[in-house]
C-alpha positions in Angstrom: 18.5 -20.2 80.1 18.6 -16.6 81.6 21.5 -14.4 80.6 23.0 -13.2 83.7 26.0 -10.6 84.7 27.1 -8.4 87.6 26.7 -5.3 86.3 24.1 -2.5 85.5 24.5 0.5 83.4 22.6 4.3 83.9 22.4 6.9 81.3 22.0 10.2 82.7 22.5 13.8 81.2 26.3 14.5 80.7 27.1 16.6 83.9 25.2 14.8 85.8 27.7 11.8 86.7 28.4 13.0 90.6 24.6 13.5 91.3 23.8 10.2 89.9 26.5 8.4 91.8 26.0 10.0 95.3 22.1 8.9 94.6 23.2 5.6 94.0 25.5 5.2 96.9 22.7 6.6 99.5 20.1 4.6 97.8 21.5 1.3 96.9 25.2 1.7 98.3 25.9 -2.6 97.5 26.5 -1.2 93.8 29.9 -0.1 93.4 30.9 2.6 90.9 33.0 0.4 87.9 32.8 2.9 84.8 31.5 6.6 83.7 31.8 8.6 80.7 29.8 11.7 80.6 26.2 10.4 80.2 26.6 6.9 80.4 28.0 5.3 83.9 28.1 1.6 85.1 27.9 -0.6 88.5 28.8 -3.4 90.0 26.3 -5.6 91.0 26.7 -7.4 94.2 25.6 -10.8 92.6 24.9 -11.9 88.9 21.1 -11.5 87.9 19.2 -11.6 84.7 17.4 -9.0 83.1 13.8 -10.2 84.2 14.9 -10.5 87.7 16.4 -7.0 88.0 14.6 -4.7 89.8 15.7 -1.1 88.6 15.9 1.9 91.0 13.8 4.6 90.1 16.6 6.8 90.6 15.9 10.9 89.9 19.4 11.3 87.7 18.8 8.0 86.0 17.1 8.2 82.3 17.1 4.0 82.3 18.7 1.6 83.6 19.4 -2.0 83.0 22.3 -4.8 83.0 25.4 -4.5 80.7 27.5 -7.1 79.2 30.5 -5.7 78.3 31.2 -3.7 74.9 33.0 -4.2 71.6 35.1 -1.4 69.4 36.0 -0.9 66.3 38.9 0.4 64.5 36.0 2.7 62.6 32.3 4.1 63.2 31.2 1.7 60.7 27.9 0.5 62.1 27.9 -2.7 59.4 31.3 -3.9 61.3 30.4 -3.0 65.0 26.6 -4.5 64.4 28.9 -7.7 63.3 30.7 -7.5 66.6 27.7 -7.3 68.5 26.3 -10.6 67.3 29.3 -12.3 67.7 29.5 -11.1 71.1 29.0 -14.5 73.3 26.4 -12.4 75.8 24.5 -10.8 72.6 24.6 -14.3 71.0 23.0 -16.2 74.5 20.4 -13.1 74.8 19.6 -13.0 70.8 18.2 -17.1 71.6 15.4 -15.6 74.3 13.7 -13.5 71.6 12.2 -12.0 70.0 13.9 -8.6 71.7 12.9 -5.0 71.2 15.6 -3.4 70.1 16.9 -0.2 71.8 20.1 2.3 70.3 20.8 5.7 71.2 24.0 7.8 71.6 25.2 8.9 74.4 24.6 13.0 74.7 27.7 14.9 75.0 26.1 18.3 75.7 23.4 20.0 77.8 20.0 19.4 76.1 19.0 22.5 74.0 23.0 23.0 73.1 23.3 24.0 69.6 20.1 23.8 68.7 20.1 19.2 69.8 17.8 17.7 71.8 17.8 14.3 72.9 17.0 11.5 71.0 17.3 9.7 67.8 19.5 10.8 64.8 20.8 10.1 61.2 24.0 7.8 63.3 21.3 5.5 65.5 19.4 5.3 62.5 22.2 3.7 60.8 23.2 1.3 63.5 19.1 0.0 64.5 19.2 -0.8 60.4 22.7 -2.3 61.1 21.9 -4.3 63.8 18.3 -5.4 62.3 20.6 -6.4 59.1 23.2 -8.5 61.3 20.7 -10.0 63.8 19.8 -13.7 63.9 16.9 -14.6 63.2 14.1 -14.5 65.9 16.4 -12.1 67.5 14.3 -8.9 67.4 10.3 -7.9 67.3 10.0 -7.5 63.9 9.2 -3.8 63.7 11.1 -1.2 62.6 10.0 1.7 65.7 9.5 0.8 69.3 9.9 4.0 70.7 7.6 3.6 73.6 4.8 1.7 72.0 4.1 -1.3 73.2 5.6 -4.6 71.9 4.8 -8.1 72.2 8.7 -8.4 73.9 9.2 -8.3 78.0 13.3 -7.2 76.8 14.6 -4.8 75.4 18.2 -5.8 73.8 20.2 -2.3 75.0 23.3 -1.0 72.7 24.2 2.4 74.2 26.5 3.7 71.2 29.2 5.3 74.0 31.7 6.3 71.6 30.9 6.2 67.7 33.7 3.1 67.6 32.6 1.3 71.1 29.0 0.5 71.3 28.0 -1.4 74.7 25.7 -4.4 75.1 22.4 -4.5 78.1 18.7 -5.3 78.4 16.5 -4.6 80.4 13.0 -5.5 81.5 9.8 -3.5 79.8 7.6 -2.7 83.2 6.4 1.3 82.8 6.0 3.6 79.6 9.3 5.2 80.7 11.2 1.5 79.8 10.2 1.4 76.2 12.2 5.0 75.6 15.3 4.3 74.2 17.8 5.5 76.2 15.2 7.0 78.5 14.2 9.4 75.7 10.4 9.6 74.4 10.8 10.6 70.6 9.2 14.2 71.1 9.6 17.2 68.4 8.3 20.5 68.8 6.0 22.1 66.4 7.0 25.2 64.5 5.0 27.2 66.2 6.5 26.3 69.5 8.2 29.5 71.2 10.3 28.0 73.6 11.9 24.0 74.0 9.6 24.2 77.5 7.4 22.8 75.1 9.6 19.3 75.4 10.1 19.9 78.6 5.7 20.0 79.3 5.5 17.2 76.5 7.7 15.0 78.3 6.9 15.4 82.1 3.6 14.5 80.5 4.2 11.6 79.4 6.9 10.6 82.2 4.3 11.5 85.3 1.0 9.7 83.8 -0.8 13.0 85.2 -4.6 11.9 84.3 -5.7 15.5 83.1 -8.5 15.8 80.8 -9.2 17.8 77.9 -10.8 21.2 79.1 -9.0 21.2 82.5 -7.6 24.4 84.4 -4.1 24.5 85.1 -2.3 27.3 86.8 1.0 27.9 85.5 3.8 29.6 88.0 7.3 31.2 85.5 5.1 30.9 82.2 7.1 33.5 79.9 7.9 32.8 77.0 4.7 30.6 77.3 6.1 27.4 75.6 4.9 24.6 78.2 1.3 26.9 78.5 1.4 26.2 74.5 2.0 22.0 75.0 -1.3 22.4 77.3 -3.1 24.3 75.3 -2.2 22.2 72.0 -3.6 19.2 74.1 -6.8 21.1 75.1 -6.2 22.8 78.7 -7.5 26.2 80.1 -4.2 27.8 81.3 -3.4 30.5 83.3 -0.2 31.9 83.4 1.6 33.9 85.8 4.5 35.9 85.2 5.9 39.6 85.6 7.8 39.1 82.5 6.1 39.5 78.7 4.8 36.3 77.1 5.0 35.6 73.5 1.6 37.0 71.6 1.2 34.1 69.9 0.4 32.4 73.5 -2.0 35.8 74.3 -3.7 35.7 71.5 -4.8 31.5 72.3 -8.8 32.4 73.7 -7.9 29.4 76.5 -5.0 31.3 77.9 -5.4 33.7 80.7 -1.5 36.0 81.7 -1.1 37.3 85.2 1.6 39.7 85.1 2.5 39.0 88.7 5.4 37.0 90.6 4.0 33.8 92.2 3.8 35.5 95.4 2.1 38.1 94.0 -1.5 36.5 92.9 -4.3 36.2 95.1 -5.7 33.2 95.9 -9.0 34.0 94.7 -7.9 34.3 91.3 -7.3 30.8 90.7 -9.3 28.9 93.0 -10.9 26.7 89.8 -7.2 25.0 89.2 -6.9 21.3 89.0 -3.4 21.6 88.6 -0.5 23.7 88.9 3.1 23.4 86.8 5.4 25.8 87.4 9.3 26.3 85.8 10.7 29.4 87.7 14.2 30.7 87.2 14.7 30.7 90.4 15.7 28.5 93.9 13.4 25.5 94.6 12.7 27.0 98.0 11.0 29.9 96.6 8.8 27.8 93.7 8.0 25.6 96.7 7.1 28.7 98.7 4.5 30.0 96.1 3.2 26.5 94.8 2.6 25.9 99.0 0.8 29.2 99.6 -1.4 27.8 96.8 -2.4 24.0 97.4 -2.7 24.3 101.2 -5.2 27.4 100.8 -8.9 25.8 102.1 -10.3 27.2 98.9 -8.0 25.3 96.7 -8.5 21.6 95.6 -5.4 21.1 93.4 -5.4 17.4 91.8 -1.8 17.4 91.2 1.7 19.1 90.8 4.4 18.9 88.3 7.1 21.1 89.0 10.2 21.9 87.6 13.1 22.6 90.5 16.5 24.0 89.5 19.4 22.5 90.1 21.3 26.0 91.0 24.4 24.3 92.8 25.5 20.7 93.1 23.9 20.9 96.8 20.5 20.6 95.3 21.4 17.9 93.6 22.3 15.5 97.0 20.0 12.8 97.8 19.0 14.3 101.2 18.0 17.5 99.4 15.7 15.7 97.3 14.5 13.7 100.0 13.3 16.7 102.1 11.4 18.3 99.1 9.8 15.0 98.5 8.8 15.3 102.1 7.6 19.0 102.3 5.1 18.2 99.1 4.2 15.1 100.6 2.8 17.0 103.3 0.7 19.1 101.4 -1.6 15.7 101.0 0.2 14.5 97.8 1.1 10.4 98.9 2.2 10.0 95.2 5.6 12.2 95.0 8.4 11.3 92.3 11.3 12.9 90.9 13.7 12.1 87.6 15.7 14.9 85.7 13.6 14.7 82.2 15.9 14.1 79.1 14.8 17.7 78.3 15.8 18.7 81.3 18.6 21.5 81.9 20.3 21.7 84.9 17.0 21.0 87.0 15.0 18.4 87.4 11.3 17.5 87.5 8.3 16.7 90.5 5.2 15.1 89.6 3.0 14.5 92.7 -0.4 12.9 93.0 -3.0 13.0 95.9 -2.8 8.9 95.5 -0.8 6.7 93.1 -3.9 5.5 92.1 -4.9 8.8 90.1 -2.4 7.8 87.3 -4.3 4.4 87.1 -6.9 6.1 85.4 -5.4 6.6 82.6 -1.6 5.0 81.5 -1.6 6.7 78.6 -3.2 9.0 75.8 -3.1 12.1 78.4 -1.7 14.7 76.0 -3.2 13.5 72.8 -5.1 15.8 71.2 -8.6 15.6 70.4 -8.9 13.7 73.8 
């Protein structure tokens, strides 16, 4: 029998609770606000529904989503004793019979990503509670592997605990559909390489991944804000031709890379003519989305330009950015560029800003799901 309940939780980047509920209230305005903590913020549903039946939002300020059943707490952060409560929770017990379950723990962030040197994602505590809760499960509760990260599984649910508090862990699922469902917590399990001068190189990493952009070894990519040059380095680790344009300096480690190319120009600046070869164009700009929209624009609608694909990184300089009609009228002013396939999400690398991927069709990241930023590709 399917495990049902009225409620669905979001994890989001702490901060970013108001966007995320004025998104949901323009968007899907039958769920009804019913619990927040910074990063982690619930709804209620209008009707009971099971985990295979829910159809998630795809909501910009939204890591992942899925249903929640309720929580326990402990007097302690023990993860032996709150893995114990979990399984004798009656909703944990009913879902643990439909397994095998991938298994899905992260923490709830409690600062900006980047803060103190922490990025998103797994650590020593989530370590301890996945052995915890593998320890404590029934059997034929969980796939038995130790990592599902987002590989693939031979489970359609994941079994959610979303470690709120170190003493309160809460209980979801949520169906697998999309690479972006088999994150944890909306996180892909990234690290940056020593040589990496700058956490842009998460940020390119990940809105890689997230987008499905179908970029091929060797491709040309035009790069708008590129100093310090970490993102340009993610491309180039993964084979691209980069050019980078930027009036400030760029780290020589980047220079010195024989695929790399630096403008020292604003966006504005460049003539057309020197890029016309570019498949694609990312761009990260300190700046107001209206002016990275302006140069990106002057770009793609140029007749000599034939530029696949966009992903864009658009900051979020005051909450007004952040409404749903704002986002709604970028989406609109790239779509008419000639990109049909427009989406948005605030990466979990993401600062105060938030990510554009756009596609001439949808069916341009059919061609390939996954593998794009492998190397040796």
């Amino acid at each position: 029998m399917a495990v049902e309940t009225e409620f669905v939780y979001c994890t989001c980047q702490p901060g970013a609770e108001p966007a995320l509920k004025g998104e949901v209230a323009a968007r899907v305005p039958e769920w009804k606000f019913a619990f927040s903590r910074p990063g982690f913020v619930t709804f209620k549903l209008p009707a009971p529904v099971s985990a295979n039946r829910f159809e998630p939002m795809r909501l910009t300020f939204a890591r992942t989503s899925g249903l929640s059943f309720g929580r326990v707490e402990a007097e302690s952060a023990d993860p032996a004793a709150l893995a114990k409560l979990i399984w004798e929770h009656g909703a944990a017990r009913q879902l643990a019979e439909t397994g095998p379950l991938a298994l899905h723990v992260w923490a709830r962030d409690t600062d900006l990503p980047g803060e103190n040197n922490v990025e998103p994602g797994p650590n020593a505590e989530t370590f301890a509670a996945v052995a915890a809760l593998r320890e404590a499960a029934p059997a034929g509760a969980l796939v038995d592997r130790s990592n599902e990260d987002e590989k693939k599984t031979a489970s359609k649910v994941a079994f959610d605990v979303a470690m709120v508090e170190p003493n309160q862990w809460w209980i979801g699922a949520h169906a697998l559909r999309s690479r972006v469902d088999r994150w944890p917590g909306g996180v892909p399990r990234l690290e940056a390489p020593q040589h990496a001068v700058s956490r842009a190189y998460l940020k390119m990493q990940e809105g890689l991944r997230w987008s499905g952009i179908p970029a091929q070894k060797g491709d040309y990519w035009i790069e708008l804000g590129c100093a310090p040059g970490g993102a340009s380095q993610a491309l180039l680790d993964v084979g691209m031709r980069v050019v980078g344009v930027d009036p400030a300096e760029v780290d020589p480690v980047v220079l010195a890379h024989p695929d790399f190319e630096h403008l020292n120009a604003r966006a504005s600046e460049i003539g057309v003519d020197e890029v016309t070869d570019a498949a694609w164009i990312t761009a990260d700009i300190n700046c107001a989305p209206q002016y990275t929209l302006d140069g990106v624009e002057r770009l793609v609608t140029h007749p000599s330009m034939h530029v696949r694909g966009l992903l864009l990184t658009l900051k979020l300089l005051s909450l007004n950015l952040a409404k749903p009609e704002v986002i709604a009228e970028t989406i609109a002013r790239v779509r008419s560029w000639g990109y049909t396939d427009v989406r948005t999400r605030q990466l979990a690398h993401n600062r105060r800003e938030y990510c554009l991927a756009a596609l001439r069709t949808r069916g341009q990241r059919r061609v390939k799901r996954s593998g794009v930023v492998k190397k040796g590709r």
